[in-house]
C-alpha positions as CSV (number, residue, x, y, z in Angstrom):
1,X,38.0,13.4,8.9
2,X,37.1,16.7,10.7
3,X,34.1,17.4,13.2
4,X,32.0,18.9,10.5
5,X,33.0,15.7,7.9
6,X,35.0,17.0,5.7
7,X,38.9,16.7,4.9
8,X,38.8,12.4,4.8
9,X,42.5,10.6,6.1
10,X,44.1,7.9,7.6
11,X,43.7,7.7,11.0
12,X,47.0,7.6,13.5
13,X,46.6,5.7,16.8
14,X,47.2,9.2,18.6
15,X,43.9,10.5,17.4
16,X,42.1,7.6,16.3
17,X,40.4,8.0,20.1
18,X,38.6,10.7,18.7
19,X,35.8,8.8,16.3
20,X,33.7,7.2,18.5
21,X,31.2,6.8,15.6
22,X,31.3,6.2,11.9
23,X,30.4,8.8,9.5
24,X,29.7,10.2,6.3
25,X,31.0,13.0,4.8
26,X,28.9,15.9,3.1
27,X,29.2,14.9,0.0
28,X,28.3,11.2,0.9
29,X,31.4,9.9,-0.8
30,X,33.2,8.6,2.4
31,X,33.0,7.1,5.4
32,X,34.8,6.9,8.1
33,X,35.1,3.1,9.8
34,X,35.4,2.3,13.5
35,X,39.0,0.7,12.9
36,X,40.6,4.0,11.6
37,X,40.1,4.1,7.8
38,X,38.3,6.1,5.3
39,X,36.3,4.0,3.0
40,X,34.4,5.4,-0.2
41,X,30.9,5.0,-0.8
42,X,30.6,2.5,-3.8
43,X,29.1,4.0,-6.6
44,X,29.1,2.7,-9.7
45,X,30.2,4.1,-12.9
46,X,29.6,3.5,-16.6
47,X,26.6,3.2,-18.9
48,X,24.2,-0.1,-18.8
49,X,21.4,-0.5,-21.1
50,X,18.5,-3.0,-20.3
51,X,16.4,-4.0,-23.6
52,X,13.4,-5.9,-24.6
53,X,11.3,-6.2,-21.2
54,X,8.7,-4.3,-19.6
55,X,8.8,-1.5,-17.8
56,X,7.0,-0.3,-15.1
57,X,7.1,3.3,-13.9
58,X,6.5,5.3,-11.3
59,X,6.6,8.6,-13.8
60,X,3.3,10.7,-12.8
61,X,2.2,7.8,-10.6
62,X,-0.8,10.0,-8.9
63,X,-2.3,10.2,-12.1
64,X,-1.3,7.1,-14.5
65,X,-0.2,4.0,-14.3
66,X,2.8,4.2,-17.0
67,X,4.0,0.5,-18.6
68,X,6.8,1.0,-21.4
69,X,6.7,-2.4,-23.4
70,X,9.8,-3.5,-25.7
71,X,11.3,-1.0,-23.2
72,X,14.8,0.8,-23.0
73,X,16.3,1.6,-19.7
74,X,19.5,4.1,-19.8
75,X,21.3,3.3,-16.2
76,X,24.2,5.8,-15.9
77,X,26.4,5.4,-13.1
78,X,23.4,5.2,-10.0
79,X,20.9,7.1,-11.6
80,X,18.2,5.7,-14.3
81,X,18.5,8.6,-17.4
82,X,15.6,7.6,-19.1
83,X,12.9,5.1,-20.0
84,X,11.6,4.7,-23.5
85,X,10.3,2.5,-26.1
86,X,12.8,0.7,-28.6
87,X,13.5,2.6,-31.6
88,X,12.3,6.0,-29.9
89,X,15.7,7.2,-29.4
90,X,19.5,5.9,-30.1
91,X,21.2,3.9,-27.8
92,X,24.8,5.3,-26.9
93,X,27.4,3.5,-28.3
94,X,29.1,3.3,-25.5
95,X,26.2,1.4,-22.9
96,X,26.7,-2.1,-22.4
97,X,23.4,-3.6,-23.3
98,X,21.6,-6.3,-21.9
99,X,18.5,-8.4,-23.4
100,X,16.1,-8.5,-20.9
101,X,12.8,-9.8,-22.8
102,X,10.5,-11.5,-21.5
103,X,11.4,-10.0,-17.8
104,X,9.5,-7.2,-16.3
105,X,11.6,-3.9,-14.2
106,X,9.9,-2.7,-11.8
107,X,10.9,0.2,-9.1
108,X,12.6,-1.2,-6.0
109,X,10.4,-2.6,-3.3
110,X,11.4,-0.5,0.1
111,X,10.2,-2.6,3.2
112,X,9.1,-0.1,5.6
113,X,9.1,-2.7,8.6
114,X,11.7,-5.1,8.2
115,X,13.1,-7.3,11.0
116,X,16.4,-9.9,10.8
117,X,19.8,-10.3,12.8
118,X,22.7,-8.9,10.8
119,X,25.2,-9.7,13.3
120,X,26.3,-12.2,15.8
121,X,28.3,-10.8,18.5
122,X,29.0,-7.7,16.6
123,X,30.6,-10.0,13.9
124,X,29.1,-9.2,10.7
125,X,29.0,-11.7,7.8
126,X,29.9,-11.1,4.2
127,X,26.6,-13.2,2.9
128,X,23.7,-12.7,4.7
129,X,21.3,-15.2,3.1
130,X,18.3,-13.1,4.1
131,X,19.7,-10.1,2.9
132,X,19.8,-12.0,-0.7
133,X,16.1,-13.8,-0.5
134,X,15.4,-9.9,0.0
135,X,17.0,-8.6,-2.8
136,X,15.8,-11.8,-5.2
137,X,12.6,-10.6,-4.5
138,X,13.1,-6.8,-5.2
139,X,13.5,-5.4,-1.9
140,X,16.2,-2.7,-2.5
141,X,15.6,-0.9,0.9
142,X,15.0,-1.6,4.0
143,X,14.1,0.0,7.6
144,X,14.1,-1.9,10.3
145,X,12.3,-0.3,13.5
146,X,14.1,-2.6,15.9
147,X,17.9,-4.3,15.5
148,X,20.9,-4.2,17.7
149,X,22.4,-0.9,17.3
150,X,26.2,-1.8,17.1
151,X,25.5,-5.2,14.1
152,X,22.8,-3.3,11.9
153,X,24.4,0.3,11.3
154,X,27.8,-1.9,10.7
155,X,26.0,-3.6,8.2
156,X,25.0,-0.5,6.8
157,X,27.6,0.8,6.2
158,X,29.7,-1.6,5.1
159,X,26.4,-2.4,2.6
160,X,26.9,1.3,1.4
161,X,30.6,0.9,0.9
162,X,30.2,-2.5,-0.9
163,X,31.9,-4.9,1.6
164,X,28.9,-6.9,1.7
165,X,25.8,-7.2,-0.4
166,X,22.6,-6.6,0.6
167,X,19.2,-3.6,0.3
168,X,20.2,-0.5,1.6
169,X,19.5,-0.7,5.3
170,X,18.3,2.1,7.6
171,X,17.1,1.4,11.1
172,X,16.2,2.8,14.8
173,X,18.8,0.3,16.2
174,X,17.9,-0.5,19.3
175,X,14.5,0.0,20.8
176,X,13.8,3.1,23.7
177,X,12.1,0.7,25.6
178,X,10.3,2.0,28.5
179,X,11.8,-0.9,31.6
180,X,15.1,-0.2,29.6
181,X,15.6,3.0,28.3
182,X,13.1,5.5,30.6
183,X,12.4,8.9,29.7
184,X,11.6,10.9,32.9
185,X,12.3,14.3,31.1
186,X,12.8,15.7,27.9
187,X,16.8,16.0,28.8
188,X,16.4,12.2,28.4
189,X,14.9,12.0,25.9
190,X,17.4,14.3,23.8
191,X,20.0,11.7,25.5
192,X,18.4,8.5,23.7
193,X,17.7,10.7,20.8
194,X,21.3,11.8,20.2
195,X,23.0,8.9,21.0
196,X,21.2,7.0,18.4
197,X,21.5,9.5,15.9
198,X,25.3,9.7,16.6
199,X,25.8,5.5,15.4
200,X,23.3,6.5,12.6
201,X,19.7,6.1,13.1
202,X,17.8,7.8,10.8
203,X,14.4,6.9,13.8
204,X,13.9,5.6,16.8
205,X,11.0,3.4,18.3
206,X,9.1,4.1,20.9
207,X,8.2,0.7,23.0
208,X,5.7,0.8,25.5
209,X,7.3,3.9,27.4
210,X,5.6,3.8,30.8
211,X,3.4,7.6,30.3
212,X,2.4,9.4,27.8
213,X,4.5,12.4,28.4
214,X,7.6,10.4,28.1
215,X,6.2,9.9,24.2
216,X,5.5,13.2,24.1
217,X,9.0,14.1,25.1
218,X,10.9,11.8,22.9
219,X,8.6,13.5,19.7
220,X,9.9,16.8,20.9
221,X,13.6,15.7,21.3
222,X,13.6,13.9,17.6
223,X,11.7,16.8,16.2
224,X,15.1,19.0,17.3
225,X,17.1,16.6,15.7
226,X,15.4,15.9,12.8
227,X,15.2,12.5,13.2
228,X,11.6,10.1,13.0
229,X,9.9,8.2,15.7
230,X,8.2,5.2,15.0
231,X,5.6,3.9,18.0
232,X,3.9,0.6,18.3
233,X,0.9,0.7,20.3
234,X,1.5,-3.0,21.9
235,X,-1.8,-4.1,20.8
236,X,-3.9,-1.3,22.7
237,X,-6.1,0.9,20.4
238,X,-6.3,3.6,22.8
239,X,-2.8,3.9,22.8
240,X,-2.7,3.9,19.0
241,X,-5.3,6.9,19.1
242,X,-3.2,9.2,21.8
243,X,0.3,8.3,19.4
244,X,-2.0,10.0,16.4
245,X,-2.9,13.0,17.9
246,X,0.5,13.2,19.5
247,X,1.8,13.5,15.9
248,X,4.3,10.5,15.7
249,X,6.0,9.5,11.9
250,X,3.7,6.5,11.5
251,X,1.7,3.7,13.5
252,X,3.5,0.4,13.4
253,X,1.7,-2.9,13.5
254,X,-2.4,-3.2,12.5
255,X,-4.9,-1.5,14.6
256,X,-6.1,-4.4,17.1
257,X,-9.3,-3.8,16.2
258,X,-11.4,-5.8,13.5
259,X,-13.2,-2.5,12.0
260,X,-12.8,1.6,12.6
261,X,-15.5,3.9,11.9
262,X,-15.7,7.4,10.7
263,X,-14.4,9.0,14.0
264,X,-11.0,7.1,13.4
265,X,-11.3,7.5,9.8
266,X,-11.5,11.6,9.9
267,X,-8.8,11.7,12.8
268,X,-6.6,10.0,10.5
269,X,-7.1,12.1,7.7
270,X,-6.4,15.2,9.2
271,X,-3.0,14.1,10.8
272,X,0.2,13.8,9.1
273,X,1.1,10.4,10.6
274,X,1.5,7.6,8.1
275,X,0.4,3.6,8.8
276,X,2.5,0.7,8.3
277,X,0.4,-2.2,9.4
278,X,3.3,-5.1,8.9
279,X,0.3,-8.0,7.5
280,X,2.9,-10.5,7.8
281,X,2.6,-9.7,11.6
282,X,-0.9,-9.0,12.4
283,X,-2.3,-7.5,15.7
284,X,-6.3,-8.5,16.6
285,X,-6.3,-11.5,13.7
286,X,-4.1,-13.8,12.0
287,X,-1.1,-12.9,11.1
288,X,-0.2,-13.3,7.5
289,X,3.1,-15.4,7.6
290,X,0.9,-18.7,8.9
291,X,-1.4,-17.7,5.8
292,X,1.1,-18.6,3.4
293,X,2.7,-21.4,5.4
294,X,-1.1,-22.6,5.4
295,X,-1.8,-22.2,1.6
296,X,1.5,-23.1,-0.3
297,X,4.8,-24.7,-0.2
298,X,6.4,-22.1,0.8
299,X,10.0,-24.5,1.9
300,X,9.9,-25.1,-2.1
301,X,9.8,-21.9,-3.6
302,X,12.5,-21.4,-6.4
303,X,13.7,-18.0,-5.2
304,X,13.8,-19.1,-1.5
305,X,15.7,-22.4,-2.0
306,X,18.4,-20.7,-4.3
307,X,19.2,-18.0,-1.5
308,X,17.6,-19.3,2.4
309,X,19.5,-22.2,4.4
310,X,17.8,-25.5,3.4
311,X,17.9,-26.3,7.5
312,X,15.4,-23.6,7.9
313,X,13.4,-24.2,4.9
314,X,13.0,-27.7,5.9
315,X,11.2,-26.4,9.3
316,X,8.2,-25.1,7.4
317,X,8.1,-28.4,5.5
318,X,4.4,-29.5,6.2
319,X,2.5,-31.7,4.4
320,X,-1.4,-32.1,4.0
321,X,-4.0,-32.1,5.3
322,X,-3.1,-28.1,6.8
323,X,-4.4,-27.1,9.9
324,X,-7.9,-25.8,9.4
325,X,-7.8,-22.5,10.8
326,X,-11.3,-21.3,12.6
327,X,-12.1,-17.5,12.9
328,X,-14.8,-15.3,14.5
329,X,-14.7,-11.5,14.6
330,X,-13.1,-11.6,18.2
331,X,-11.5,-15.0,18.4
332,X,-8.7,-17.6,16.6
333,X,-8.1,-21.0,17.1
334,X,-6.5,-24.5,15.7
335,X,-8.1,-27.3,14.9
336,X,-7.3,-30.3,17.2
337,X,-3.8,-31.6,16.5
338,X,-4.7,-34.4,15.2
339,X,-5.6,-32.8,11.9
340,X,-2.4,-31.9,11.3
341,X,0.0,-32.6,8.3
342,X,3.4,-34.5,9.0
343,X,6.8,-32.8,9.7
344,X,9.2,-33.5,6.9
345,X,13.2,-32.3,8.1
346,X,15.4,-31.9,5.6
């Protein structure tokens, strides 16, 4: 296609040299691959009609809390036309329908801080069994604030043009980290900044980048490119306090710190930066992927063992008695080991 997207082709070997990076067009409806082709965006056409289950909306969601029982859901093409009880209005003729009672729809779950290889070796696999335990679950999009740049924008796009299935995926690619990727001056940060935007990041993280003016310099290079930046303060309140009032997108990662008071609480409130505190991963406490490997089976849930690899499944296999957890307001530990369950493989 041409610089500014538009007019998609085949690409000869005498100018395939050209596209260094893959692309959309302005219209969204192509893309053109690495390898020299133009693929469309899959988009799918027709009418589908869901019947019979609940609904749960997210019409006038500051204000109510909308649930459509016995509901109707008109899908045309990629866009939901309309949500209704049975018998409120006609179905067209011409919508597939599908009896869906007893199930509940809800909108799809976006996972604002999502983590997982994609891609080995730049090879990226047609079925990517966490990619399906996420959509089981109703994750339909996903950012991920830290991924190897060349696998997890391949993955994208080839997840946008249907060649593998999977949430929509949107990442930083690879972390600016500061022993890595230094910003001494704003010129690099509009380097790092346009680089990553250029193999299609829609962010970029800031990792411990070794002064505060090299943040402050990769806000002002993204906020000329349009493009978020997502910090994580490495465990270290005070640099979670200077990355608020430097105005980043969002804090990742909890707040180290067991309780904030009203200082933090009205600093917060008057700043446009948004909070994604990732429980699963929890800074200054436990983190909440050992609760639920503490409290349930999680190696036998349904939706797990019909999409994970049994092999890893069978590692979180533990039996009682659990490990009793101890906690104090400053410190975590174990039990001795000899309270723990027994290992079961496979």
């Amino acid at each position: 296609m041409d610089a500014d997207g538009s007019n998609p082709r085949q690409f000869t070997e005498e100018n395939q040299h050209n596209l260094h990076n893959p692309a959309w067009s302005p219209d969204g409806q192509w893309l053109a691959a690495r390898k020299g082709t133009v693929s469309r965006r899959s988009i799918p056409t027709g009418r589908i009609t869901l019947v019979g289950g609940t609904a749960i909306t997210m019409r006038d969601a500051d204000n109510t809390q909308e649930i459509v029982n016995n509901a109707v859901i008109l899908v045309k093409d990629n866009r939901i036309e309309a949500v209704f009880p049975k018998g409120e209005q006609a179905i067209p003729a011409d919508a597939q329908q599908l009896d869906i009672t007893g199930k509940v729809v809800i909108p799809g779950l976006i996972d604002a801080h999502a983590h997982g290889g994609l891609g080995s070796d730049e090879i990226t696999p047609q079925q990517k069994w966490m990619q399906y335990s996420n959509l089981a679950f109703g994750v339909t999009t996903i950012h991920d604030p830290s991924n190897d740049t060349t696998e997890i924008f391949a993955h994208g796009e080839m997840q946008r043009a249907d060649k593998v299935l999977g949430p929509r995926t949107f990442s930083t690619g690879t972390i600016l980290y500061g022993a890595t990727s230094e910003v001494n001056n704003l010129e690099d940060a509009r380097f790092h900044i346009q680089r990553l935007k250029a193999a299609g990041a829609i962010s970029v993280k800031s990792y411990n980048q070794l002064g505060r003016a090299a943040r402050q310099q990769t806000i002002e290079a993204a906020a000329e490119n349009q493009i978020m930046v997502v910090p994580e303060g490495g465990m270290k309140f005070q640099h979670n306090l200077n990355q608020l009032v430097d105005g980043h997108t969002s804090i990742e990662h909890a707040l180290p710190i067991a309780h904030v008071y009203d200082d933090v609480d009205q600093l917060w409130q008057a700043i446009d930066t948004g909070y994604v505190p990732t429980f699963v991963v929890s800074y200054g406490g436990i983190s909440g992927e050992n609760y639920w490997y503490d409290r349930t089976d999680v190696w036998r849930n349904d939706v797990l063992c019909a999409t994970h690899r049994r092999s890893l499944l069978s590692l979180l296999a533990c039996v009682a008695p659990r490990p009793q957890i101890i906690t104090t307001t400053t410190s975590m530990w174990h039990a001795p080991p000899s309270s723990y369950g027994t290992w079961v493989h496979g």
